[in-house]
C-alpha positions as a printed Julia matrix, in Angstrom:
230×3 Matrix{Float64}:
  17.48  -10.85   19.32
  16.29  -10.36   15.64
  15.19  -13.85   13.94
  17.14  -13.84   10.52
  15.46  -13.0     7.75
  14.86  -15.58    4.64
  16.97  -14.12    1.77
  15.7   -12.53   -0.88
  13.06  -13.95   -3.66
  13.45  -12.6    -7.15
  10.13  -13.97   -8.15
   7.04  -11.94   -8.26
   4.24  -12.32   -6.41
   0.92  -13.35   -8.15
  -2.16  -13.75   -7.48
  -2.24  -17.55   -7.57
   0.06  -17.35   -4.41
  -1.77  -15.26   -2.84
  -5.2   -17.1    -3.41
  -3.71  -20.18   -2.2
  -2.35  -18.62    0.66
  -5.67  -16.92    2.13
  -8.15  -19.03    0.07
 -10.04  -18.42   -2.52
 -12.91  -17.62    0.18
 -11.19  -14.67    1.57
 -13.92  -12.45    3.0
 -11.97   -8.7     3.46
  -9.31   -7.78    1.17
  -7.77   -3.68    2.44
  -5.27   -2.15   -0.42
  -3.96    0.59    1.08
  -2.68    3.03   -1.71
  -4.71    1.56   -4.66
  -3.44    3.85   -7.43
  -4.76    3.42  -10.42
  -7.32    0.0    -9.42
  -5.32   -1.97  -11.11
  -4.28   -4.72   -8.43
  -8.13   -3.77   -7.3
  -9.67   -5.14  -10.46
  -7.02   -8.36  -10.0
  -8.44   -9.35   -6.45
 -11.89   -8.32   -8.09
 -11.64  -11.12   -9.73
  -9.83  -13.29   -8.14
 -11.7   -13.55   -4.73
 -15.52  -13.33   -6.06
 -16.72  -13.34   -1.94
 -14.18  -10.82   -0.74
 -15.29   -7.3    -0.14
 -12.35   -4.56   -1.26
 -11.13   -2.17    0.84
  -9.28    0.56   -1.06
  -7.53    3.6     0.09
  -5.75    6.41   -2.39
  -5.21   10.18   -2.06
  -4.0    10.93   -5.17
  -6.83   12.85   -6.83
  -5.45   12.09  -10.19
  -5.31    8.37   -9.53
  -8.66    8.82   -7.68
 -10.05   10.15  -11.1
  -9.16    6.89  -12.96
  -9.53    4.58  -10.42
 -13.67    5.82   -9.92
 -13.84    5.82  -14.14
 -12.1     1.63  -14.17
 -14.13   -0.02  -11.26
 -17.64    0.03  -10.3
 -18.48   -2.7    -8.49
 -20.77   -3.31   -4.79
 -17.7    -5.09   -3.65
 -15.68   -2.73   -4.14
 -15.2     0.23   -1.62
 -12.88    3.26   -2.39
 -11.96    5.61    0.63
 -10.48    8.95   -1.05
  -7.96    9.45    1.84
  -4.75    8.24    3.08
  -3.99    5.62    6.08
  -1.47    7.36    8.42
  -0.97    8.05   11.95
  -3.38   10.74   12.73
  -7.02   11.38   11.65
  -7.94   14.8    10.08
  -5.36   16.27    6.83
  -1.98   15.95    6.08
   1.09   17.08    3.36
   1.23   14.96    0.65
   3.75   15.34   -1.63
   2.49   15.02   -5.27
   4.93   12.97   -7.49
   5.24   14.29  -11.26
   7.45   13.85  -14.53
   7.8    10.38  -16.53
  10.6     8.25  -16.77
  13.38    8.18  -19.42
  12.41    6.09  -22.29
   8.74    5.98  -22.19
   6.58    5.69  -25.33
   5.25    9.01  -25.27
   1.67    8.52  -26.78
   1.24    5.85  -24.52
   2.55    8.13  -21.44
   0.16   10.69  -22.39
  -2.74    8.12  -22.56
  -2.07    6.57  -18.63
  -0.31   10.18  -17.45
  -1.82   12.91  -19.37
  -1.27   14.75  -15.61
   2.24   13.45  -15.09
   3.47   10.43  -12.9
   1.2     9.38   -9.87
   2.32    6.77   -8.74
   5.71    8.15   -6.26
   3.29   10.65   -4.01
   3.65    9.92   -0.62
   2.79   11.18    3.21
   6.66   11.55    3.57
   8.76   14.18    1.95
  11.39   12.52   -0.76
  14.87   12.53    0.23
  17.05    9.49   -1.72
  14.41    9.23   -3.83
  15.93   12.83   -5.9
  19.23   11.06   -6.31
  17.76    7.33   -7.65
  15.23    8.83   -9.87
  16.13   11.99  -10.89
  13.37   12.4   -13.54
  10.82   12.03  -10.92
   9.58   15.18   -9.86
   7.93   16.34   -6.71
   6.73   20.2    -7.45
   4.15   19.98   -5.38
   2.22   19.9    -1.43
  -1.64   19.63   -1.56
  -3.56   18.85    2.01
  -5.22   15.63    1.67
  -7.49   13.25    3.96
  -5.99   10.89    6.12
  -6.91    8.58    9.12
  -5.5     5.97   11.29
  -6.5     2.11   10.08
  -7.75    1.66   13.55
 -10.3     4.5    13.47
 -11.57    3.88   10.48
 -11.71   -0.25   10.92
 -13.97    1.11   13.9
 -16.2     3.12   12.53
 -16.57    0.98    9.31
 -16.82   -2.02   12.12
 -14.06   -3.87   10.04
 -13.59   -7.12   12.2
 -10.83   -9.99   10.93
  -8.56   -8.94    7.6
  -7.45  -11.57    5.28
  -5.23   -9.45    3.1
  -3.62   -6.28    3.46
  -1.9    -4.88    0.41
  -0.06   -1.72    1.44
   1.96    0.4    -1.22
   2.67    3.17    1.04
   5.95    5.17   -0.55
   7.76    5.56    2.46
   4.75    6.04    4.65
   4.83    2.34    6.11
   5.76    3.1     9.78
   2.5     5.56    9.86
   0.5     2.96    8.74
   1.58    0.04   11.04
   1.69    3.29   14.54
  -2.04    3.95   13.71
  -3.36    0.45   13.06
  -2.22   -1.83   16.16
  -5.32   -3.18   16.38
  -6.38   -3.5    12.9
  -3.33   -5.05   11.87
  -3.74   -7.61   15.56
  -6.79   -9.02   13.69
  -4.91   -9.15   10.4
  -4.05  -12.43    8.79
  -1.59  -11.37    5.93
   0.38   -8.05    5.36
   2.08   -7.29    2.28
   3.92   -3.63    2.32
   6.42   -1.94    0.57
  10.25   -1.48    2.45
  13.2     0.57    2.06
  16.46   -0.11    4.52
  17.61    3.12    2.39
  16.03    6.67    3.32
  14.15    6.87    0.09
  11.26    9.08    1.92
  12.08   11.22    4.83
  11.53    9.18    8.37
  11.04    5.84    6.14
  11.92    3.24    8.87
  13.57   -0.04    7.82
  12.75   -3.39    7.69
  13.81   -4.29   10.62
  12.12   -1.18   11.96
   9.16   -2.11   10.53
   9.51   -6.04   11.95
  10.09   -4.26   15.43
   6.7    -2.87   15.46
   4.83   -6.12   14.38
   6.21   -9.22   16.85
   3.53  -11.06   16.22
   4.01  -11.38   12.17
   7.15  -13.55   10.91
   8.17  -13.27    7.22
   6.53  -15.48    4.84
   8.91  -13.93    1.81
  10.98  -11.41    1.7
  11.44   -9.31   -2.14
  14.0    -6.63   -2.75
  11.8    -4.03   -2.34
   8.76   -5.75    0.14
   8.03   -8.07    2.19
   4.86  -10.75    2.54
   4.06  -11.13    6.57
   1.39  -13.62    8.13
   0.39  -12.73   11.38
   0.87  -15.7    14.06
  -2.1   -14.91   16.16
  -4.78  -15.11   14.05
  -5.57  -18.51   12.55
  -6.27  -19.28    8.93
């Protein structure tokens, strides 16, 4: 039987939580889906011993990210993290919401929106954001977290940041072990179909016993894993 969940926290989280949660001396920080760098430069700064981890497939995010952050500690893997190794569909997110300054759209999205693209096709998505466009299929790199925490010889995680658009299940199937050694997850959830196949939080709680929720938002959820110590 399930454990109930907390309810729901309104707050957001920030980074002082999160550095007094895994300490300030966190050693391996993994964003998985790291957009634009912007949460990168964040835990740049915040954790001065932590080596970064970042994953994004998005070649137009990839573009700014690489012109933002240059750093040794910093480490950005032009791919995505899913359940196979080799390429895979992504679908490429475009348009820009309703109501949007439109010099300053042009400035951060001169190429559209980039921050919806996703392993999984849209499906609810169409119908809740109507303005966001997906027009587009380009092949893109991908691996499991497992194979590449192996070859990269990746041993205990502090902090996993995940912001996977629907692509959350893949993740967690191709990173057992990886995410065994992991001391806090942080991932995106949907009990709605937003992306085709997008399993729900409960789902997603089924396939990681060993984590219990820390906090739960309306739209993710903050897991510590209770078999590796702090």
């Amino acid at each position: 039987m399930a454990s109930p969940l907390p309810p729901i926290s309104y707050e957001e989280i920030n980074l002082d939580y999160i550095r007094h949660l895994i300490g300030a001396n966190a050693k391996v920080i993994v964003e998985v889906g790291a957009h634009h760098g912007w949460h990168t430069q964040a835990f740049l700064k915040t954790f001065s011993k932590a080596r970064i981890y970042a994953f994004e497939p998005d070649p137009r995010a990839i573009e700014k990210f690489s012109a933002s952050i240059s750093s040794p500690y910093v480490h950005l893997f032009k791919m995505a993290v899913g359940a196979i190794n080799g390429k895979a569909k992504f679908h490429v997110s475009s348009g820009l919401p309703p109501g949007i300054d439109p010099i300053g759209a042009a400035a951060v999205y001169p190429r559209g929106w980039d921050q919806s693209g996703s392993l999984r096709a849209p499906k609810a998505h169409k119908e809740r954001w109507p303005w966001c466009k997906f027009e587009s299929v380009i092949d893109v790199a991908v691996c499991r977290l497992d194979t590449w925490a192996r070859k990269n010889r990746i041993g205990t995680i502090d902090f996993i940041w995940a912001d996977t658009q629907g692509a959350e299940g893949d993740l967690i199937s191709g990173g057992q072990a990886t995410l065994a050694r992991t001391r806090y997850l942080y991932l995106e959830y949907s009990n709605d179909e937003v992306y085709a196949g997008q399993p729900t939080l409960q789902m997603l709680l089924d396939m990681l016993p060993n984590y219990s929720v820390i906090k739960r938002f309306p739209g993710d959820v903050l897991l510590k894993n209770l078999h590796v110590s702090n």
